[in-house]
C-alpha positions in Angstrom: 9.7 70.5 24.8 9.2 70.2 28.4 6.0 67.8 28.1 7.9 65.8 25.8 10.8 64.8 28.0 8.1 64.2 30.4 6.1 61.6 28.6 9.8 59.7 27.7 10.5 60.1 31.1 7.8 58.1 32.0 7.5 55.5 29.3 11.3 54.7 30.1 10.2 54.0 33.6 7.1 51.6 32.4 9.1 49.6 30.5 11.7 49.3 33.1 9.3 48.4 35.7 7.7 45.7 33.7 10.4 44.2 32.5 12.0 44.0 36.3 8.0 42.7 37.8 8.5 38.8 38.8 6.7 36.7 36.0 4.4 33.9 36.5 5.8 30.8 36.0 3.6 28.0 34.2 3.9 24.6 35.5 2.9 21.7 33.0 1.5 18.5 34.6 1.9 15.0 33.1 -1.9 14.8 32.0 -1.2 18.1 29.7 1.6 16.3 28.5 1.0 14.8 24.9 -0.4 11.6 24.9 -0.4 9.7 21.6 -3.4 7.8 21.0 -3.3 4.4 21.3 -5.1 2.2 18.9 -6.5 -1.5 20.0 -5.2 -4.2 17.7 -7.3 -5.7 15.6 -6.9 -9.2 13.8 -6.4 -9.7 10.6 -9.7 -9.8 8.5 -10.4 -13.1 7.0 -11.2 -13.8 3.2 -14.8 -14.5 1.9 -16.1 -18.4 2.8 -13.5 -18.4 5.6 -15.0 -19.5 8.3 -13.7 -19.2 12.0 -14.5 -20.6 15.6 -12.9 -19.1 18.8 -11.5 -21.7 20.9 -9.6 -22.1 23.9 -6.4 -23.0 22.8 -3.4 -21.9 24.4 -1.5 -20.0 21.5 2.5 -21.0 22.0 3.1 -17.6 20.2 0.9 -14.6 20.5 0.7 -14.4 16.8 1.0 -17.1 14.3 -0.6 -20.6 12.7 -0.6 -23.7 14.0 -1.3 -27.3 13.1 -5.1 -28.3 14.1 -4.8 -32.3 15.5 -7.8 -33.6 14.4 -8.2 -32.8 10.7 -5.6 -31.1 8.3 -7.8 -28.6 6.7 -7.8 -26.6 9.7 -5.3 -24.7 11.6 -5.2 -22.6 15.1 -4.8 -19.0 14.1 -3.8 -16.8 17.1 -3.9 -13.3 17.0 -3.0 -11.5 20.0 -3.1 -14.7 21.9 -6.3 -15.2 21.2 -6.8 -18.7 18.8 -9.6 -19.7 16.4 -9.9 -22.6 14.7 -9.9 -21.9 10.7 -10.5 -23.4 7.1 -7.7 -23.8 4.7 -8.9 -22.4 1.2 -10.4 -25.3 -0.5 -8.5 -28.0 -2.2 -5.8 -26.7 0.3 -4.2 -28.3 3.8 -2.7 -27.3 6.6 1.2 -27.2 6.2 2.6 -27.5 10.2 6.3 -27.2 8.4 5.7 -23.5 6.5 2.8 -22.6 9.2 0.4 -21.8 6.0 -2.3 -23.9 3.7 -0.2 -25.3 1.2 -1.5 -28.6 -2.1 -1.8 -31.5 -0.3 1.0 -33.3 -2.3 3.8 -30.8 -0.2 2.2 -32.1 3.2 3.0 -36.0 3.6 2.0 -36.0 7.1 -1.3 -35.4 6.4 -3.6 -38.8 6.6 -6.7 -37.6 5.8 -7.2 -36.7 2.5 -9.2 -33.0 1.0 -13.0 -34.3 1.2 -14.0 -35.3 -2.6 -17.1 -33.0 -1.7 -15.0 -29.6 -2.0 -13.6 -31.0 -5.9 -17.4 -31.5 -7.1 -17.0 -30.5 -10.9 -19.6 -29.5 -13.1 -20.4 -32.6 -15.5 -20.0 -29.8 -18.6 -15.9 -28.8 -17.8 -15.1 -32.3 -15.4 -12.0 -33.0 -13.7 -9.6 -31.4 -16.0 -6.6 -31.6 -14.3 -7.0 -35.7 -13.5 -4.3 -36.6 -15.7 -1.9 -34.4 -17.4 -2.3 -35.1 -21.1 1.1 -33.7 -22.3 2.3 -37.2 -20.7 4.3 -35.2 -17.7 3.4 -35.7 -14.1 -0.3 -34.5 -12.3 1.7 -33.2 -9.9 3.1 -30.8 -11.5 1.4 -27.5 -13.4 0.3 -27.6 -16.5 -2.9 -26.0 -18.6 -5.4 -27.4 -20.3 -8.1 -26.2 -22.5 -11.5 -24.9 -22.1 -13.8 -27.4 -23.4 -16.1 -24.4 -25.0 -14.2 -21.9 -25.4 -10.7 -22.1 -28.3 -9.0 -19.1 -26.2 -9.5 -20.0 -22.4 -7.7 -22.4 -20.6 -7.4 -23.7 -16.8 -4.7 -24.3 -14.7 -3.5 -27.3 -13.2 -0.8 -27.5 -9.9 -0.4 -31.0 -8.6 -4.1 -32.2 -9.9 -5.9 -29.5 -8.3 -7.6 -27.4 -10.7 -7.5 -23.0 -10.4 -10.8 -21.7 -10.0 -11.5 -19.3 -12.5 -10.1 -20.3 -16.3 -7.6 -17.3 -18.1 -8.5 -15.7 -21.7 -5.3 -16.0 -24.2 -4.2 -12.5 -25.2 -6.0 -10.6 -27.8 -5.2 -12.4 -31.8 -4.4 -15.8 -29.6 -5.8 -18.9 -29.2 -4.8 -21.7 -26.8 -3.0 -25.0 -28.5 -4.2 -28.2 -27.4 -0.8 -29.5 -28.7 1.3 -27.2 -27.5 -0.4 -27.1 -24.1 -0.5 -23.2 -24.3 -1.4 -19.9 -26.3 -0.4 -19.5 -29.6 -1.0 -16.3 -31.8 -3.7 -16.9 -34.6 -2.5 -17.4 -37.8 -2.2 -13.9 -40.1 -5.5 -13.4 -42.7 -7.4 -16.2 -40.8 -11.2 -15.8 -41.0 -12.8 -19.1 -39.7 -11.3 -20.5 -36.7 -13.7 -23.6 -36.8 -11.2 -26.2 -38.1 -8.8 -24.7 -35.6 -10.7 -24.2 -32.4 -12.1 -27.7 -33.4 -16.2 -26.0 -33.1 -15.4 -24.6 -30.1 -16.0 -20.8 -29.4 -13.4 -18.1 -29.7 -14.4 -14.9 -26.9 -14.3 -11.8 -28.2 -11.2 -10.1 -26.5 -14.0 -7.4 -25.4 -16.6 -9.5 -24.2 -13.8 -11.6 -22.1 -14.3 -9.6 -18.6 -17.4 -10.7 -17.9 -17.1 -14.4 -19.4 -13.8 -14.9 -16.6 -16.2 -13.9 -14.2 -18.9 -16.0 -15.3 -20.6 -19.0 -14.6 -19.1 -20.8 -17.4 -15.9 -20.5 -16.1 -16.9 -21.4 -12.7 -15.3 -25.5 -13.0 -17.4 -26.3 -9.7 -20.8 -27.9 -9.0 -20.9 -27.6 -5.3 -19.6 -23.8 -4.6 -21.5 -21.0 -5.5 -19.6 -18.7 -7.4 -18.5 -15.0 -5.7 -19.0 -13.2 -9.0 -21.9 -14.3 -10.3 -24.1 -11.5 -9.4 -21.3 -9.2 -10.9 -21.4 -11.0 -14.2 -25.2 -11.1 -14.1 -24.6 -6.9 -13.6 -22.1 -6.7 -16.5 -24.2 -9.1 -18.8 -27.4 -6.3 -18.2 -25.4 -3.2 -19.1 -26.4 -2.2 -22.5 -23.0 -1.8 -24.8 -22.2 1.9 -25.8 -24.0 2.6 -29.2 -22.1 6.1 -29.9 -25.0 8.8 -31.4 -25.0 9.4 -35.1 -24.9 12.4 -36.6 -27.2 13.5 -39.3 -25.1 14.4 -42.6 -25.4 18.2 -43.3 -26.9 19.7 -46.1 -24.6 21.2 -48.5 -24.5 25.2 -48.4 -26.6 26.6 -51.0 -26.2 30.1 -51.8 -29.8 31.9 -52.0 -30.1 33.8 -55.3 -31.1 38.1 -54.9 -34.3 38.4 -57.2 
C-alpha cells in the first residue's frame, strides 16, 4: 500500500510540474502565412479563321472592342491593355455603336462595303438569299430551299446567307410556298411530285449531310467539317448479327 501512494505521489507531482514549465511560444511569419496563388490572365481565345495582329494601339479601356479606322471588318480588341487588330466573322462588320460584329445593314457608318470575295457561292446552291421570293424585304430573315435536297433549307438575315443549311424534322419537308417546313402528308410513298425531283435525306443519314460539302453554300472558304463528314461517310453502318434459327427439340427414342 505503501509503494502505491508513492508512485501517485509522484505522478501528481509530474503532472503538476509540466503543466506549470513555461511553454514555447511559436511565432508565425508573413511568408508562412497562406498565400493564395495567383493566376496570370489570359485573353480570351479566338474562334477558328480568326486571325489577329498585335498592335500598338493605346486601348482607352483595358478590356473591350473598338472601331478599326481604316476598314470596317476589323476592330481593336484589347485585353488587359494590350490591343490587336481582328477580323469580323465573315459577311460581318464592325459595329462602333454595340462594340461587336454586327450585318452590315445595322452599321450605316460603314463606307466600305463586305469584299464580294468573302460571298463567293458555289455555282450549284448560288446566291440564295439575293432576293427574298415570298415578295418581303432582303433585309429581313427569311428561308429558302435547298436546291437538292426537298427537306433542307438555308437561312437568310438581311441578304446574307447562314453557312451551313438545317434538315426539317423527321416526317417533314420544307414548302417552297409556304417558305417553311411542313409535315408530309399521311400514307405518302413518292415524294417526287412534291419535292419537285429533288432528294428527300433520310432523317438518319442527316448528321453527316449538315456537315457536308453539299451544304457548304461557299466556293472560296474551305469548309471546317469536311474532314469530319469524310470520317462519318467511312464508318460502316451497324449491321446487327443474325442469329441462326434453332432446331426444334427432338426427343431421342430408348431402343
Amino acid at each position: 500500500m505503501a509503494t502505491f501512494l508513492k508512485v501517485a505521489i509522484s505522478l501528481i507531482a509530474f503532472v503538476t510540474f509540466a503543466e506549470s514549465a513555461p511553454r514555447e511560444k511559436r511565432q508565425v511569419t508573413k511568408q508562412q502565412l497562406y498565400q493564395p496563388q495567383q493566376q496570370q490572365y489570359q485573353p480570351q481565345q479566338q474562334y477558328p479563321g480568326q486571325q489577329q495582329t498585335t498592335i500598338p494601339f493605346s486601348c482607352p479601356n483595358t478590356t473591350g472592342q473598338f472601331p478599326y479606322p481604316r476598314d470596317c471588318t476589323k476592330f481593336y480588341r484589347c485585353d488587359n491593355g494590350v490591343a490587336t487588330v481582328t477580323d469580323c466573322q465573315d459577311q460581318l462588320v464592325f459595329n462602333p455603336q454595340a462594340g461587336f460584329c454586327d450585318w452590315p445593314a445595322n452599321v450605316p457608318s460603314c463606307s466600305r462595303p463586305v469584299s464580294s470575295s468573302r460571298q463567293m457561292f458555289k455555282p450549284e446552291i448560288g446566291n440564295l438569299c439575293e432576293r427574298n421570293p415570298y415578295g418581303g424585304k432582303p433585309s429581313g430573315t427569311f428561308h429558302v430551299r435547298h436546291p437538292q435536297y426537298c427537306n433542307a433549307f438555308f437561312t437568310c438575315t438581311q441578304g446574307f446567307m447562314h453557312g451551313l443549311c438545317i434538315f426539317c424534322a423527321k416526317g417533314e419537308y420544307f414548302n417552297r410556298l409556304a417558305g417553311g417546313c411542313r409535315q408530309l402528308p399521311q400514307g405518302i410513298i413518292n415524294t417526287n411530285s412534291l419535292c419537285e425531283n429533288t432528294q428527300m435525306v433520310r432523317h438518319k443519314d442527316k448528321p453527316r449531310y449538315t456537315i457536308g460539302d453539299s451544304c457548304w453554300p461557299f466556293a472560296n472558304r474551305v469548309n471546317p467539317w469536311a474532314a469530319l463528314a469524310q470520317k462519318l461517310n467511312q464508318q460502316q453502318p451497324y449491321q446487327p448479327q443474325q442469329q441462326q434459327p434453332q432446331q426444334p427439340y427432338q426427343q431421342q427414342r430408348v431402343v
